[in-house]
N, C-alpha and C positions, 0 to 999 in steps of 0.2 A: 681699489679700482676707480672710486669716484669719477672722475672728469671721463674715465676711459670707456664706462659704461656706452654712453653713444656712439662712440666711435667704434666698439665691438657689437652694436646693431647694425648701424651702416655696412661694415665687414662682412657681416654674416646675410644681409638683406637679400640678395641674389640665391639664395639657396635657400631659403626660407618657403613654406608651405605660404599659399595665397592667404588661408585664413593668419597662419603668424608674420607676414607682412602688413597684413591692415594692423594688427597691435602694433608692431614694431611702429609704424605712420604713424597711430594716435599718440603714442607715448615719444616720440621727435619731436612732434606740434605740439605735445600739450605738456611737456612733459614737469611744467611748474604746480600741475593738477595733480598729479600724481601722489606727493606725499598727503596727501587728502582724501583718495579714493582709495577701496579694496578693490578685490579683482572683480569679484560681482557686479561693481559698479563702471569698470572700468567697461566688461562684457554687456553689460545691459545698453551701455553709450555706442557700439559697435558692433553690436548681434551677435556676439560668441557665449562662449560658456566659460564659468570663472576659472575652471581646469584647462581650459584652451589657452588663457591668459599664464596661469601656473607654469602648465608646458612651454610654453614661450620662454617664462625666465629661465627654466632650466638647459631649452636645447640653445641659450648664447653662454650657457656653463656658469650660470647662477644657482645656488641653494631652492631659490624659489622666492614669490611676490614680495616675501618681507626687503629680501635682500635688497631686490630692486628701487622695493622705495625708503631704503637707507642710503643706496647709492647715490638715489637721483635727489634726496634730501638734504645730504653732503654738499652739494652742487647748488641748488636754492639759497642755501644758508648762507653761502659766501657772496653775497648780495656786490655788486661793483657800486666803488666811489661815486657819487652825483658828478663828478670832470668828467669821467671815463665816458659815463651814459652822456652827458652832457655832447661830447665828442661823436658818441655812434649818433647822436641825434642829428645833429649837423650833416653827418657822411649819408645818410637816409633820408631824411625829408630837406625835400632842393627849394621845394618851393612854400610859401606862407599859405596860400589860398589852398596847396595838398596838405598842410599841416594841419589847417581845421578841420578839414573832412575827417583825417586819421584821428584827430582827439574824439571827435562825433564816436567815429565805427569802435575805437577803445575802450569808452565809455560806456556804449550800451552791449559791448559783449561783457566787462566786467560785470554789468548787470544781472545780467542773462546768465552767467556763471554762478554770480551768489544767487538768485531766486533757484537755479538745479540745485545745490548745494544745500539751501536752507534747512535747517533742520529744528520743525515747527514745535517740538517738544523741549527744547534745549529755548526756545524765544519764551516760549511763554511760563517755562518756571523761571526766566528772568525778570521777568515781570511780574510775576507773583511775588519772587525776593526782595525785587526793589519796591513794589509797593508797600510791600507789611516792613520795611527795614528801618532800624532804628535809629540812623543817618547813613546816606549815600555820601562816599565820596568819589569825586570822578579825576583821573587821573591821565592828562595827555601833558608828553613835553616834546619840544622842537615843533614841527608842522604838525603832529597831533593836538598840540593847546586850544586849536580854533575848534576842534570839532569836541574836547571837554567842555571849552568855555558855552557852544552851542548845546549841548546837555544840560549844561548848569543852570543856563540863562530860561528855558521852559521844565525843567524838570522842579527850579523854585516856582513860577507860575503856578506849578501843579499842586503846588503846598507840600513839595517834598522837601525832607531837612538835607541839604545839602552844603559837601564843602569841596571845595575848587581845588585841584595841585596840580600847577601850570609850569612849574621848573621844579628842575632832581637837588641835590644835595641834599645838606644838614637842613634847611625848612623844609624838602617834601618827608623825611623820616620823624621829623617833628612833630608836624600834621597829622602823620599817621599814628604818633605815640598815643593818638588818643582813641584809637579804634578798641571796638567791647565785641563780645559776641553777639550778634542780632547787626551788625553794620555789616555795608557792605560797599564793596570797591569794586569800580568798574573802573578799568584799564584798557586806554585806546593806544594800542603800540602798533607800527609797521615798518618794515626794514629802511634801513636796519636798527636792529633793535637797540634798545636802551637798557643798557647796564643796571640804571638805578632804578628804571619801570621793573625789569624781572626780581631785584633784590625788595622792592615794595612789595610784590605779588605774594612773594616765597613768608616777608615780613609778618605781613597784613592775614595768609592762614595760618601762623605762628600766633597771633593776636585772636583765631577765632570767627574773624569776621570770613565772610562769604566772595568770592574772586568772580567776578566777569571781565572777561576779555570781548573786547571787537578788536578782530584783527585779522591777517590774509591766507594764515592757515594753522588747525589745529597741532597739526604735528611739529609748530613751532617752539621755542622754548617758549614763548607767552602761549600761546596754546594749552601747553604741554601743563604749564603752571597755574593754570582755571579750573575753575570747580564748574564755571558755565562758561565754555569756547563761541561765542557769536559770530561766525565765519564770513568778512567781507572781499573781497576780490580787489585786488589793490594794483594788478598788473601795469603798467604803463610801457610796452613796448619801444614806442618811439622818442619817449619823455626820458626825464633825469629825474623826475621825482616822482615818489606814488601818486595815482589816481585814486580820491579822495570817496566819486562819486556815487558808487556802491554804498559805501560806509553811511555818507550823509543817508542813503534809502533806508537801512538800516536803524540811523537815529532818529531821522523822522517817525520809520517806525513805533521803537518804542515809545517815544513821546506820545503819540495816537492812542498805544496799546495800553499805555499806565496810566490816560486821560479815561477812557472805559472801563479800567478795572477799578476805579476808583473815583465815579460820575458826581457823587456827592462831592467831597473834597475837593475836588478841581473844579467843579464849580461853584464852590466858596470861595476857596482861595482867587479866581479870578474875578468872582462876584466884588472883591475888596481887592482889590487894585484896580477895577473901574471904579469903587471911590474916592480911591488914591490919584487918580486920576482927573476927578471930578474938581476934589478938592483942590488940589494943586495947577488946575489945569496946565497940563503939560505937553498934550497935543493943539493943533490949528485945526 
């Protein structure tokens, strides 16, 4: 059914009970939300009941909610080329001075998406992991490299033992040959994904060690392939490439959150790189 799933809502919308038209509306709009939310959630965002959402999938002649969001995960997955989007960008935004506005309103609904979504238990046994872990390694490649390298560069600050994999091949499986049990790998992947990011993940709890993902949805194969899912909102509508700016919320986060779980230490370690500093004078 895949791609045909919307087009047998639309079909069916005209006949549809008031309350299974506002579902049908939410899951058209939002419909990239979906393989992330249960029905509960879906109901509680729109005032129904999660049986009212159930019924929904069944009266457009679905099994019921799973199916729905198999169908509509189908459809996510298949992310379009950076030309294609490149191209809807151009046919959408006419003008430069509309183009900032729409990056502005993008940005802070990705926000506003991952804060609904956050899930405060899953953040902070990350940060228990990564605190007590016997070396981090942090792993982004392509446009995710900037935002491992931005991990790497404050999470050593923080006196964490940390190691950088910033390109896939035979050096990032290298790297990782050295993973023990007690290490832990945090993996920043977003569509489309990376071949050699999911075979590291799969790798790396072969080895023992412990998997964190940031990335734009659990029920992704990097999701899917995390012991801790860190869920950032990566949508970019009008754009050809993901919107970063969530994520970075997210990694500032934890930087903050493993500076207070571990007040001592981080303030040694930066205690002695203001002497490294001193020494060498290296600022003006």
């Amino acid at each position: 059914m895949a791609a045909a799933v919307f087009q047998i809502i639309e079909e069916k919308m005209n006949g549809l009970s008031a309350g299974h038209k506002t579902i049908a509306e939410y899951i058209l709009q939002n419909y990239k939300d979906i393989p992330s939310l249960s029905a509960q959630e879906i109901g509680e965002r729109i005032g129904v009941s999660d049986a009212s959402v159930i019924r929904f999938c069944q009266t457009i002649g679905l099994s019921g909610y799973s199916q729905l969001k198999e169908e509509i995960y189908e459809i996510v997955k298949q992310e379009e080329p950076p030309s294609l989007k490149m191209q809807k960008t151009f046919n959408t935004v006419r003008e430069k001075n509309g183009a900032v506005a729409q990056v502005f309103r993008d940005t802070l609904l990705n926000v506003e998406k991952t804060l609904a979504a956050f899930d405060n238990q899953v953040f902070a046994t990350a940060v228990e992991k990564l605190s007590k872990a016997n070396r981090v390694y942090l792993l982004g490649v392509g446009s995710c490299a900037s935002l491992a390298e931005f991990l790497a560069f404050h999470f050593k600050r923080l006196g964490l033992p940390v190691e950088k994999i910033v390109s896939g091949g035979f050096w990032m499986f290298e790297t990782l040959s050295t993973l023990h049990p007690g290490d832990v790998l945090v993996v920043i992947s977003y569509p489309r994904y990376s071949r050699d990011t999911l075979k590291s993940m799969r790798f790396a709890r072969q080895k023992g060690a412990l998997v964190i993902a940031i990335t734009d949805n659990k029920h992704s194969p990097i999701g899917q392939n995390a012991d801790l899912p860190i869920i950032a909102k990566s949508t970019n509508p009008t754009g050809f490439a993901n919107s970063y700016a969530a994520t970075m919320v997210i990694c500032d986060a934890l930087v903050l959150s493993i500076a207070l779980e571990n007040k001592e230490k981080a303030a040694h370690a930066l205690a002695n790189l203001d002497e490294v500093n001193k020494e060498f004078d290296f600022y003006l």
